[in-house]
C-alpha positions in Angstrom: 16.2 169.3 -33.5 15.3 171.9 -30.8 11.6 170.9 -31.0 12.3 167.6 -31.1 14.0 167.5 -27.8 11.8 169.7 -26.3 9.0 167.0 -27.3 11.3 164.3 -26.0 11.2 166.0 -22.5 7.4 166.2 -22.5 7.3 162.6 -22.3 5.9 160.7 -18.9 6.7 157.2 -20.2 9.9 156.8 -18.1 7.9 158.2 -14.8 5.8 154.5 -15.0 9.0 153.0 -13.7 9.9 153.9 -10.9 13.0 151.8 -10.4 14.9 153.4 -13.6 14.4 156.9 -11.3 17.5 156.0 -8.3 17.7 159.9 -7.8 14.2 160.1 -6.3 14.2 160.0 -2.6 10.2 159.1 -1.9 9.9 156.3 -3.3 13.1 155.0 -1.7 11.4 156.2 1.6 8.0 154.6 0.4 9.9 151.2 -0.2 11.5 151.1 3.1 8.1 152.1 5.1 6.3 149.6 3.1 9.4 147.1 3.8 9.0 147.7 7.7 5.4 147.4 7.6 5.8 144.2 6.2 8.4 143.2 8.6 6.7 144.6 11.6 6.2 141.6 14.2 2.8 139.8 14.9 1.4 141.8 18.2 1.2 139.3 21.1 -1.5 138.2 22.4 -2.6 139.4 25.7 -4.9 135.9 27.3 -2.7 133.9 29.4 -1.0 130.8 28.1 -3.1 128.8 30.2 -6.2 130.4 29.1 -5.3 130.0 25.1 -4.8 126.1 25.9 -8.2 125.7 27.5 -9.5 127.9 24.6 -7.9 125.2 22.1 -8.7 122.1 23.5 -12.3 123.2 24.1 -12.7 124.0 20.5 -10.9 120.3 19.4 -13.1 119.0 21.5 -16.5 120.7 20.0 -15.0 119.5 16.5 -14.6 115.8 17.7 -17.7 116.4 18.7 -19.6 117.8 15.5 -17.8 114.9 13.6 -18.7 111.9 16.3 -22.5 113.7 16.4 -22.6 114.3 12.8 -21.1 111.1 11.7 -23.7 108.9 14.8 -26.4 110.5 13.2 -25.8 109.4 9.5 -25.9 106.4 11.0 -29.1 106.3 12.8 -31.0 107.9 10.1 -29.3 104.9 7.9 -30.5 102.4 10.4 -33.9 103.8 10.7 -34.2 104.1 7.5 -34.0 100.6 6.5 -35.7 99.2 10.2 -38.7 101.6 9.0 -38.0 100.2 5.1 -37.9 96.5 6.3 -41.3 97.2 8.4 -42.8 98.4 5.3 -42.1 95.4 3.4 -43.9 93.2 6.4 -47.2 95.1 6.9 -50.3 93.2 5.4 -52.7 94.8 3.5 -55.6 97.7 5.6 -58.0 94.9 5.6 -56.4 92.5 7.4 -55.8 94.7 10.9 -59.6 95.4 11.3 -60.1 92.9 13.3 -57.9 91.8 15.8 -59.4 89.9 18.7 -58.4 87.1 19.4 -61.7 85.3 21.0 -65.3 85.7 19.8 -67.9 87.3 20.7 -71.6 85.2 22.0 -74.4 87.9 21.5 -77.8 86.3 23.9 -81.3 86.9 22.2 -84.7 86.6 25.1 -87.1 84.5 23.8 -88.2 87.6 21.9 -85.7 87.5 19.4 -84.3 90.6 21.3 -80.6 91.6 22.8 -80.5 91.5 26.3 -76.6 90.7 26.9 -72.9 89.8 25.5 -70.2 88.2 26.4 -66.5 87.9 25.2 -65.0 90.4 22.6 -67.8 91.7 20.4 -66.8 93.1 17.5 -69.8 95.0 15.1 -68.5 95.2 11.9 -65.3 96.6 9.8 -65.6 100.6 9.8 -63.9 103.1 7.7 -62.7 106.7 8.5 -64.8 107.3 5.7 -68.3 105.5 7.1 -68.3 106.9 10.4 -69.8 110.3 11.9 -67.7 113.0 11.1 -68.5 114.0 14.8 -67.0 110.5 15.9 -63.9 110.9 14.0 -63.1 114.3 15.1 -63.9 113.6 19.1 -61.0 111.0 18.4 -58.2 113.7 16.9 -59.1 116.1 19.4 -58.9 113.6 22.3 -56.1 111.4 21.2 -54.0 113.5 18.6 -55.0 117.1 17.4 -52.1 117.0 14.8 -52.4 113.6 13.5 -52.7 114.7 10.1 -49.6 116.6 10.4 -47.2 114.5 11.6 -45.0 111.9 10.3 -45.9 109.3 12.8 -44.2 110.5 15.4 -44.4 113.9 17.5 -41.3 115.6 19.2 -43.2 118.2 20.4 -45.7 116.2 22.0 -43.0 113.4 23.9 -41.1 117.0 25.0 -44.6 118.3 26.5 -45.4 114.9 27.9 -41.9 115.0 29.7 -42.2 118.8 31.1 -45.3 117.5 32.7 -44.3 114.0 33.9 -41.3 116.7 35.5 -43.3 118.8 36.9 -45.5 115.9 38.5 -42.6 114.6 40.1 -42.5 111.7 37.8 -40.0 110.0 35.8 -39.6 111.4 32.4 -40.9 108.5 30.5 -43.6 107.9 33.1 -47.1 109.4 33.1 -48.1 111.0 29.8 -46.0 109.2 26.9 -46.4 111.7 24.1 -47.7 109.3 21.9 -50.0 109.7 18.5 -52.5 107.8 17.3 -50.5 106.2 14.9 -48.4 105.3 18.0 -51.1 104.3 20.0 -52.4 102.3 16.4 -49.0 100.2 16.8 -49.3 99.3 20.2 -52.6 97.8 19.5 -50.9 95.7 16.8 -48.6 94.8 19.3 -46.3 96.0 16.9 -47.2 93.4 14.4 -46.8 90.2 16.9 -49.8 87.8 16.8 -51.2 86.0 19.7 -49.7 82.5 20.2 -51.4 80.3 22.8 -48.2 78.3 22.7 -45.8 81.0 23.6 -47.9 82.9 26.1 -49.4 81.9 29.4 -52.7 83.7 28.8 -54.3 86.7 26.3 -53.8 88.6 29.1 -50.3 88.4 29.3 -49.8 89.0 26.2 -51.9 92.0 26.4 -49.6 93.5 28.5 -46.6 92.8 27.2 -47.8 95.0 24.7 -48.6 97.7 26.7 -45.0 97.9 28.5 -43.2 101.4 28.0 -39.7 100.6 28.5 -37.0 102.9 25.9 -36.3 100.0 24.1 -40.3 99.0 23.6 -41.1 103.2 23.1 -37.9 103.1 19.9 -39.7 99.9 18.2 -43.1 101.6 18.4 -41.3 104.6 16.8 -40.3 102.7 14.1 -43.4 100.8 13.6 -45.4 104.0 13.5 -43.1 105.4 11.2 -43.1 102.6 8.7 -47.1 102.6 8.9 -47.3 106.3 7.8 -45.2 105.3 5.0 -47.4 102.4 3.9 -51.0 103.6 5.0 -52.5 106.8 4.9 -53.9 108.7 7.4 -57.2 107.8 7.2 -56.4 103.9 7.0 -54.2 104.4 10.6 -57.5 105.7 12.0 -59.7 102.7 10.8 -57.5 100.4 12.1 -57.5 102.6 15.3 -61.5 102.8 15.7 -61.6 99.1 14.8 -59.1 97.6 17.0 -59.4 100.0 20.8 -61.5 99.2 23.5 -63.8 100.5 25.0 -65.4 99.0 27.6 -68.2 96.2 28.5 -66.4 93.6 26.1 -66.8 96.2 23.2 -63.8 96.0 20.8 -63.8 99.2 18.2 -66.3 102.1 18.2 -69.3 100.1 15.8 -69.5 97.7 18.7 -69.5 100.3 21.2 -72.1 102.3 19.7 -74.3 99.4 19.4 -73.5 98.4 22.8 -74.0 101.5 24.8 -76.5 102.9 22.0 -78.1 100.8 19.9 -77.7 102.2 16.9 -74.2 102.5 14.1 -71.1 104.4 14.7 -72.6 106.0 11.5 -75.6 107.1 13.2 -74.0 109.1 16.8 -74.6 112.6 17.3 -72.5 114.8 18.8 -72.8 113.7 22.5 -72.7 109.9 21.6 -69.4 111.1 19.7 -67.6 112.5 22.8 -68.5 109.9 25.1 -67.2 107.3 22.9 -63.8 109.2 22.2 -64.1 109.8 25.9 -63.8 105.9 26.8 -60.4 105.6 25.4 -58.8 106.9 28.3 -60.0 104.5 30.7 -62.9 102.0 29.3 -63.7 100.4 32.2 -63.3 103.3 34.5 -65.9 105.4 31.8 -67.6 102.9 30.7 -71.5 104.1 30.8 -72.7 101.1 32.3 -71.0 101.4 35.2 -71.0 104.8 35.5 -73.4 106.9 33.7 -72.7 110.2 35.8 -68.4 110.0 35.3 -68.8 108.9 31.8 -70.8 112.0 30.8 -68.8 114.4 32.9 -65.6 112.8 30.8 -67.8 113.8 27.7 -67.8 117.4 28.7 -64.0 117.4 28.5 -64.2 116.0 24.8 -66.5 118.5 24.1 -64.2 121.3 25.3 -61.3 120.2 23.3 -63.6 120.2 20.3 -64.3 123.3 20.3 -61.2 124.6 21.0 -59.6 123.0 18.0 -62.7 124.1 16.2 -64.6 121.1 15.1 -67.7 122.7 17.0 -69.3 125.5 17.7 -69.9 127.2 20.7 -73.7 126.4 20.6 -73.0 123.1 19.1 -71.2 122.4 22.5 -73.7 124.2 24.6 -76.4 122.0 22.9 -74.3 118.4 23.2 -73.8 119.1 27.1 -77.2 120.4 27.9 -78.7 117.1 26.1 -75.3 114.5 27.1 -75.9 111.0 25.6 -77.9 108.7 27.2 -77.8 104.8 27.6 -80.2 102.8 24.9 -83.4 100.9 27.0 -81.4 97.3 26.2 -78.2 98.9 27.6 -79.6 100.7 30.7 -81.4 97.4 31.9 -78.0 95.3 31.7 -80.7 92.4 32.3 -80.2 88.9 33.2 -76.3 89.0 33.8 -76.9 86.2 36.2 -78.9 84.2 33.8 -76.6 85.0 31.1 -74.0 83.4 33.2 -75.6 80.4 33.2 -76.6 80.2 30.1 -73.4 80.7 28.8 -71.9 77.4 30.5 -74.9 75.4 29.2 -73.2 75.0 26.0 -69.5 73.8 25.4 -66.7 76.4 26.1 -65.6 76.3 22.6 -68.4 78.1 21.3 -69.2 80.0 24.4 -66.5 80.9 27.0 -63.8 80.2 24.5 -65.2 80.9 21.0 -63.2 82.2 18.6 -66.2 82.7 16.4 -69.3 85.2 16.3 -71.9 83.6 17.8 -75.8 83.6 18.4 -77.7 82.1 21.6 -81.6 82.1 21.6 -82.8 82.1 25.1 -85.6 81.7 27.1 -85.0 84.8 29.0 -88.3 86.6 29.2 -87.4 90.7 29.6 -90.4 91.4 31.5 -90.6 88.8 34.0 -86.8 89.6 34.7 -87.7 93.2 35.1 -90.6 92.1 37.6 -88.4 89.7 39.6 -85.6 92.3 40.0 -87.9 95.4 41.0 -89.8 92.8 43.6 -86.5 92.2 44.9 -85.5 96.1 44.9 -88.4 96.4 46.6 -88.7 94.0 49.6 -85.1 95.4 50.6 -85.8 99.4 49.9 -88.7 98.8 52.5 -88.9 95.8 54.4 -85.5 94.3 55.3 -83.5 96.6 58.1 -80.9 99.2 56.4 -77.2 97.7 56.6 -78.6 94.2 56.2 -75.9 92.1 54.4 -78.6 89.5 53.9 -78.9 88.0 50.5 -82.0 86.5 48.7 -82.5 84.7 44.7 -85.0 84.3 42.9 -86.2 81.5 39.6 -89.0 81.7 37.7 -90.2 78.7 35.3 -92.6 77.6 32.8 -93.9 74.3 33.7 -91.5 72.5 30.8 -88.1 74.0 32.4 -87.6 76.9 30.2 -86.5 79.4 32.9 -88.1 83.2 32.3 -86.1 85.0 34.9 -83.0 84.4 37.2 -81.9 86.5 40.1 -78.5 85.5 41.8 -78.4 88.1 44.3 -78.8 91.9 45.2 -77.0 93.1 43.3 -78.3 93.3 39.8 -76.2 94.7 37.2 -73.4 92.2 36.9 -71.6 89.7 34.7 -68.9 86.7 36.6 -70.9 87.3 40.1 -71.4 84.6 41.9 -75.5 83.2 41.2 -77.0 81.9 44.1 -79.8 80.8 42.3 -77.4 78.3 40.7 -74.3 77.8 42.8 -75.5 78.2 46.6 -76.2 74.4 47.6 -77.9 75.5 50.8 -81.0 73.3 53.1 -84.4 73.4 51.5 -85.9 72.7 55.2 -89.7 72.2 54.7 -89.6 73.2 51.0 -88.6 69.5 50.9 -91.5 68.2 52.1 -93.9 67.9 49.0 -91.1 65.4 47.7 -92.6 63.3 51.0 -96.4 63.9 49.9 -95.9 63.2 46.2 -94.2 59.3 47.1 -97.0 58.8 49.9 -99.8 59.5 47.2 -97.8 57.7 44.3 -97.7 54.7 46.7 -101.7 54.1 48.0 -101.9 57.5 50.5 -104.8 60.1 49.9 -104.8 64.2 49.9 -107.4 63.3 52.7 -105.4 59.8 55.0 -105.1 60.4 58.1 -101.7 60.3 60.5 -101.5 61.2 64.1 -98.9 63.9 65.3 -97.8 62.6 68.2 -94.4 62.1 70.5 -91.7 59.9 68.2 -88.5 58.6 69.0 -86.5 56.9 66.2 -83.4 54.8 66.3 -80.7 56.2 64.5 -78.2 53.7 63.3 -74.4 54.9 64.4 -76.5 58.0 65.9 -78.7 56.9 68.8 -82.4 58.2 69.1 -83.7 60.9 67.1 -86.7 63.2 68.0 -87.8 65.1 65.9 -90.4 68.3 67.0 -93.0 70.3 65.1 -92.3 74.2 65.2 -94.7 75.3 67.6 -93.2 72.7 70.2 -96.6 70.9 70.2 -98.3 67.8 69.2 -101.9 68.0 67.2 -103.5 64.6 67.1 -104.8 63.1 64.3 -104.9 65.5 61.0 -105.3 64.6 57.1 -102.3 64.9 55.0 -103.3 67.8 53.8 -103.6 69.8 57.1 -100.3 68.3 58.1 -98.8 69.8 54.8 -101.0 73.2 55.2 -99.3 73.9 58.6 -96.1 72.2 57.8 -96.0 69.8 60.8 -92.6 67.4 60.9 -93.5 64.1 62.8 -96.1 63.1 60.3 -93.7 63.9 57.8 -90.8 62.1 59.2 -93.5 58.9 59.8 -95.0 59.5 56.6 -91.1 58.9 54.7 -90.4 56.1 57.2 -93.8 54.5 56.1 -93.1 54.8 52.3 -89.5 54.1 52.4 -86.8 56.7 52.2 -85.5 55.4 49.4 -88.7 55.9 47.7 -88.5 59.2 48.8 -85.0 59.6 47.6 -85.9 58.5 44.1 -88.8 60.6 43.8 -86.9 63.5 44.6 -84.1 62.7 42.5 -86.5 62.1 39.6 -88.1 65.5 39.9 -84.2 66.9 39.7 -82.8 67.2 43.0 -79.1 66.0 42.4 -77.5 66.8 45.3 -76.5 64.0 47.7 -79.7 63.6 49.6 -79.9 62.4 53.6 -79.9 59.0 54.2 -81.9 59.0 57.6 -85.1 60.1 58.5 -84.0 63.5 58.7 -84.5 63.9 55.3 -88.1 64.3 55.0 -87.4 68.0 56.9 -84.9 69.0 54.2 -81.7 68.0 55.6 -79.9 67.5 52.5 -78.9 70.5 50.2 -80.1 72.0 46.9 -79.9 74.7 44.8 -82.7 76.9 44.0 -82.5 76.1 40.6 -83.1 72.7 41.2 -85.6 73.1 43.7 -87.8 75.3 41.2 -86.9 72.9 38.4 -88.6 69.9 40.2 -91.9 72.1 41.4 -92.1 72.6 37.7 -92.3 68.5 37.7 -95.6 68.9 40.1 -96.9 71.6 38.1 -96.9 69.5 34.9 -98.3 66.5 36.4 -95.9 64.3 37.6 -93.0 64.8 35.0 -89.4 65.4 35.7 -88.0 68.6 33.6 -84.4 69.6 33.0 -84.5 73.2 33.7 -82.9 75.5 30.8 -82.2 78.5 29.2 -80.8 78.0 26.0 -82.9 77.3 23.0 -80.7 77.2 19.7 -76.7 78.3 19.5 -75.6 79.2 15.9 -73.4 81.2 14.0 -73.5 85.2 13.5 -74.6 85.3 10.2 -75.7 81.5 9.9 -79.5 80.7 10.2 -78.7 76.9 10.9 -78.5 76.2 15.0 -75.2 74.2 15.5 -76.7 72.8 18.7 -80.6 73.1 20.6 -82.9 73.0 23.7 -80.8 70.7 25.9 -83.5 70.3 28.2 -87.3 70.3 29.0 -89.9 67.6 30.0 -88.4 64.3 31.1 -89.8 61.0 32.5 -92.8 60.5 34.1 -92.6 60.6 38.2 -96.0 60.4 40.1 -99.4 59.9 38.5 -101.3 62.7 36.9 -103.9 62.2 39.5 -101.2 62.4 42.2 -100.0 65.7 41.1 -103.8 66.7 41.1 -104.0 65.9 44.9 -100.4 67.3 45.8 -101.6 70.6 44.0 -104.7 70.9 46.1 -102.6 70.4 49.0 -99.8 72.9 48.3 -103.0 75.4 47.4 -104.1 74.7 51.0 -101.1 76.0 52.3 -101.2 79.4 50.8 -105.2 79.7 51.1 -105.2 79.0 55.0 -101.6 78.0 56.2 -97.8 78.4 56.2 -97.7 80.2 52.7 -100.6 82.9 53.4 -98.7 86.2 52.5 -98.4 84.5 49.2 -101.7 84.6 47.5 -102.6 86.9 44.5 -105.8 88.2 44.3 -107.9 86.6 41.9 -105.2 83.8 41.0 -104.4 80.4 42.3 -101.3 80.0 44.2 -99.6 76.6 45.3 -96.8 76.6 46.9 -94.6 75.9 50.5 -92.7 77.4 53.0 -89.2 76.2 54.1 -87.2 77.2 57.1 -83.9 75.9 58.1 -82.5 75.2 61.8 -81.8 78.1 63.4 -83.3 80.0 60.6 -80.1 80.0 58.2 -82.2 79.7 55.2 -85.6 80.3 53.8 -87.8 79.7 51.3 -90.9 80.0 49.4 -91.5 77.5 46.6 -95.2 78.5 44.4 -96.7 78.6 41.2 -99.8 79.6 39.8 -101.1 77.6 36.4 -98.2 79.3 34.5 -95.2 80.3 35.8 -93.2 78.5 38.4 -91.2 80.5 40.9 -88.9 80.0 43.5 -87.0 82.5 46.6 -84.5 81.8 49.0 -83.1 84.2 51.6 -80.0 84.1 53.6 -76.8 84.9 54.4 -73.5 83.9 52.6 -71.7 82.9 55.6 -74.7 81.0 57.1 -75.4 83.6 59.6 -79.0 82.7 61.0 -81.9 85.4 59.8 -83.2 87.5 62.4 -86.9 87.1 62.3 -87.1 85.5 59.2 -88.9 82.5 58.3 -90.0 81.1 54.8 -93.8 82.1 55.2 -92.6 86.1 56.1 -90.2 87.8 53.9 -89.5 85.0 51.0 -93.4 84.4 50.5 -93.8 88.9 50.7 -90.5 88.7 47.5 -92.4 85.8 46.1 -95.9 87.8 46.1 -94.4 90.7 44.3 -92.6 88.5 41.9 -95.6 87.1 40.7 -98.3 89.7 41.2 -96.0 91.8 38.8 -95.6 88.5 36.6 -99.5 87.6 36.6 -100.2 91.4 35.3 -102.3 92.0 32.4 -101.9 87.5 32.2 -105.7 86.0 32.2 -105.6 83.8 34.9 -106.0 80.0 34.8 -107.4 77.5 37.0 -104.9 75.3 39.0 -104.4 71.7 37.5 -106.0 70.2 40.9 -108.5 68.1 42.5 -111.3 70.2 43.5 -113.5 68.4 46.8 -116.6 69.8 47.5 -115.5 70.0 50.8 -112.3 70.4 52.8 -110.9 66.8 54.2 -111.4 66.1 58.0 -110.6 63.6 60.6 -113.6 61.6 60.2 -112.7 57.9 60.9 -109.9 57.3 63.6 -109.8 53.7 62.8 -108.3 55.2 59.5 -105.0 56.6 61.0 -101.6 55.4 61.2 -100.2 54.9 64.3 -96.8 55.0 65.2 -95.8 55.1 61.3 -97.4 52.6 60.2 -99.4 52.4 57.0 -103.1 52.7 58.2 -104.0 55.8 56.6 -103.4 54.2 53.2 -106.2 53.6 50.8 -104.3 51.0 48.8 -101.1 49.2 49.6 -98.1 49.2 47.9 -98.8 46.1 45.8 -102.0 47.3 44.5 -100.3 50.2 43.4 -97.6 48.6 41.6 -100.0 46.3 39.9 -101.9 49.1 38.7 -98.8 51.1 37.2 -98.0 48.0 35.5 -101.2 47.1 33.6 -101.8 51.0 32.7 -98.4 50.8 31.5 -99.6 47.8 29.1 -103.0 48.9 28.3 -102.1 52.6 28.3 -104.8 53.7 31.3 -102.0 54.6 33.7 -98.9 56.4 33.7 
């Protein structure tokens, strides 16, 4: 029993609870610590009550916040999610954005078959990403968008640099630098997806800018249009549309138009250099374009080169190499020839299919490249050295086949343009002497000779509504009796005036008129010295009528218009030889006259060695024009010289500095051309005043070897029996 007990007492069960052992004072004292630790009170807090309310309602206000943020948000991404989703579903097929003009292009051909201008928007062909030069595409990343193949359309870092440096410009946040990508920039040129209606916008040019505004609400919906065209395009497709659609300067819309503009050859084909000036017109086309400034647009070049090889898509040599060699302007783009000409050409045909087309199209011209060239450098020339530095003088200059196909046109000084106003075709200004053949050519059509005789002498004429009329010869003085041809040679007006008077001026009227002078002509006397107005073209146009023997001609320039593409003309030659005017034979005798004048009179610093020149000299009153109107057996050519304003020429007549530009026209025209004899009577001897009894005095007709009867009669029967006319 003992050692039972005594096992009993070893046992520890009972010590597991503690609450059977009530005559243990620890744990008591353990229970009643733990009790009071457990009752002990919160310690107070030591912030004021004030602060621990601001504390509060600052952190309420950060979670209304969160929520309101957090809860916004969700709802924007849910709205641009299904504005970029609804986008998506609208945007046409890569094909269909390649070409976005609006109007067509009119490319002009010389009578070559050779480029030599363009008008409206030319556009050279679809390109791809993939077709280009690499060099091309990569001038355009590093210019326009170095991580457009990284983002998703948009570019928060680049609107948050854009802003720091409109800030730091002192501009407006959103104004300057935009921030924008390509694929951006790629939306704006599809005006994000709004077509151009004629209906709903004043002009293209309006709508144009509508689509270059940059208010917040135009900057979110190019956001979301750039966003929804990542999503439906790939990179590479954003880029064609890019390169296809931008301008770049000189009417060239996308880089294949631009290259063949400014280089003549393929966007596929540009080298380095070619590549960074390109990519270097996007910034400003006009401002950079190379035709208007070679110097700035290759200095702009240099830039694109630098950012190319920071971003690594050349080497260090490859740059050294592209700037020490920058591109250069093809021969067709550096001449820019015939902008005037092209001008006019371009309103020959109807504005649908020239200033207004909406197609591609083709004109065939007569434009001849080198006789532009030698008309232009003449005219450089004659101001570089003979015409007084500062001048503001202006001069133009035509030159004609015989037929009316013009060769070259000259509107002005300055030579390089396109819309400039052409004073070869627009300046109606007083032909003065220049007129005077007109006079000659009805005399000899009506019974006169190359070789009548009229006396210069004192005339008075009564002027209906005027009173008497006097007209003077330029030297002041009065020469006797002289052949027509002397009278032309030295350009003396009383026996021109009596000679019109004699034949009618009327007949005068229509003669002129008939050789293509339609402006309103003078209905007095007056206008046998040129009173009435004309345009060079037109004066030039009806020397081409003497020239071919008594013909009219319809001066033009455009041969055939057609389609790009299309072989068959849509229209042709709207001009060319017209009706008859004079007689063969009095063309013949008007020729030798007018060579007269250059051999040994008014028109002397005109001749070319070893060629025949005809022509005459015309100077206004007061010297407000002048003119030299020639041709040699091929090419017709007119000059006038004056001032816009009217301002009378200081020194300048028609036989000084319009015959000199005249002279170096032609001798540059004539070079290397085997000359040709003159279509013209040929006398073994010059005509003199042989028989007084032969002269007509006081205006009347005595000088006339037929009258007008006889000459009538005999137009009629050559008519019928085909001897005459």
């Amino acid at each position: 029993m003992t050692g039972q007990k005594r096992g009993r007492g070893k046992l520890v069960a009972e010590r597991r609870y503690k609450a059977t052992n009530k005559t243990s004072p620890k744990p008591k004292a353990k229970r009643a610590t733990t009790k009071k630790a457990r009752r002990a009170p919160k310690r107070k807090s030591t912030q004021p009550f004030v602060v621990r309310v601001v504390v509060g309602f600052v952190r309420w206000i950060l979670r209304a916040l969160w929520i309101i943020i957090s809860r916004t948000a969700l709802v924007v991404a849910l709205i641009l999610g299904l504005s970029v989703g609804y986008i998506y579903t609208t945007l046409p097929p890569v094909t269909d954005l390649l070409d976005g003009r609006a109007r067509g292009s009119v490319t002009l051909l010389d009578r070559n078959g050779s480029i030599f201008a363009w008008r409206g928007e030319q556009f050279g062909g679809q390109i791809t990403a993939d077709t280009v030069s690499p060099h091309l595409k990569n001038a355009i990343v590093a210019t326009e968008d170095r991580r457009f193949y990284k983002h998703f359309g948009v570019s928060p870092r680049g609107i948050a640099s854009a802003i720091k440096i409109n800030l730091s410009e002192g501009r407006g946040p959103l104004s300057g630098h935009g921030g924008s990508t390509l694929t951006q920039q790629t939306a704006k040129l599809l005006c994000l997806g709004v077509p151009y209606d004629p209906t709903e916008w004043e002009s293209q040019t309006a709508y144009e800018a509508d689509c270059r505004q940059g208010t917040i609400a135009r900057k979110l919906k190019e956001v979301v249009y750039a966003m929804a065209m990542e999503a439906r395009y790939s990179k590479d497709e954003i880029l064609s549309i890019y390169m296809n659609r931008a301008y770049l300067g000189a009417g060239a819309n996308g880089f294949e138009a631009a290259a063949q503009r400014y280089f003549g050859k393929s966007a596929a084909e540009v080298n380095i250099a070619e590549s960074a000036m390109l990519a270097g017109l996007l910034t400003a086309p006009s401002r950079y374009a190379p035709t208007n400034n070679l110097k700035r647009s290759q200095e702009r070049a240099g830039i694109v080169l630098l950012l190319m090889n920071q971003q690594g898509f050349i080497t260090d040599a490859e740059r050294a190499e592209a700037k020490a060699h920058p591109a250069e302007l093809s021969e067709t783009a550096e001449k820019r020839a015939g902008g005037y000409f092209a001008d006019w050409v371009m309103g020959a045909g109807p504005d649908f299919l020239t200033r207004d087309t909406t197609e591609d199209v083709v004109i065939d011209t007569t434009l001849d490249q080198r006789i532009q060239t030698a008309a232009e450098e003449a005219l450089t020339y004659i101001f570089e050295n003979k015409v007084r530095a500062g001048s503001k003088a202006q001069a133009a200059i035509v030159v004609m086949s015989a037929d009316g196909a013009v060769r070259a046109m000259v509107g002005g000084r300055k030579l390089k343009v396109s819309g400039a106003f052409n004073r070869a075709t627009q300046a109606r200004r007083q032909p003065g002497s220049a007129f005077k053949p007109f006079v000659y050519a009805a005399a000899l059509d009506l019974g006169w000779s190359y070789d009548s005789v009229i006396m210069d002498e004192p005339l008075t004429l009564d002027i209906p509504g005027s009173g008497p009329w006097t007209p003077q010869n330029y030297d002041r003085k009065f020469h006797g009796a002289v052949t027509l041809t002397d009278a032309l040679r030295n350009s003396f007006n009383i026996p021109a005036v009596k000679l019109a008077v004699d034949v009618g001026l009327e007949n005068v009227r229509t003669v002129a008129e008939m050789f293509g002078i339609e402006s309103d002509l003078a209905q007095g006397p007056a206008l046998a010295l040129g009173a009435s107005e004309s345009t060079l073209l037109e004066m030039t146009g009806a020397y081409a009528g003497i020239l071919n023997g008594g013909s009219s001609v319809t001066p033009y320039g455009l041969k055939s218009l057609r389609l790009k593409g299309d072989n068959t003309p849509l229209m042709g030659q709207d001009g060319g030889l017209g009706e008859r005017v004079i007689t063969p034979e009095s063309a013949q005798e008007l020729i030798y006259m007018m060579y007269n004048v250059v051999q040994n009179g008014t028109g002397r610093r005109a001749q070319l060695d070893g060629i025949e020149v005809a022509g005459k000299t015309g100077t206004t009153q007061a010297a407000r024009d002048a003119w030299f109107m020639g041709f040699t057996a091929d090419y017709v050519a007119g000059v006038w010289m004056g001032y816009d304003d009217n301002t009378p020429l200081t020194g300048v007549t028609g036989s000084g500095l319009p015959a000199e530009i005249w002279h170096e026209t032609m001798s540059r025209v004539m070079a290397g051309v085997d000359p040709k004899p003159l279509p013209m009577i040929r006398p073994s001897a010059p005509p003199t005043v042989a028989d007084q009894s032969n002269v007509a005095q006081s205006g009347t007709a005595g000088g006339r070897k037929t009258d007008k009867a006889d000459n009538v009669l005999r137009d009629l029967l050559g008519a019928i029996f085909g001897t005459g006319n």
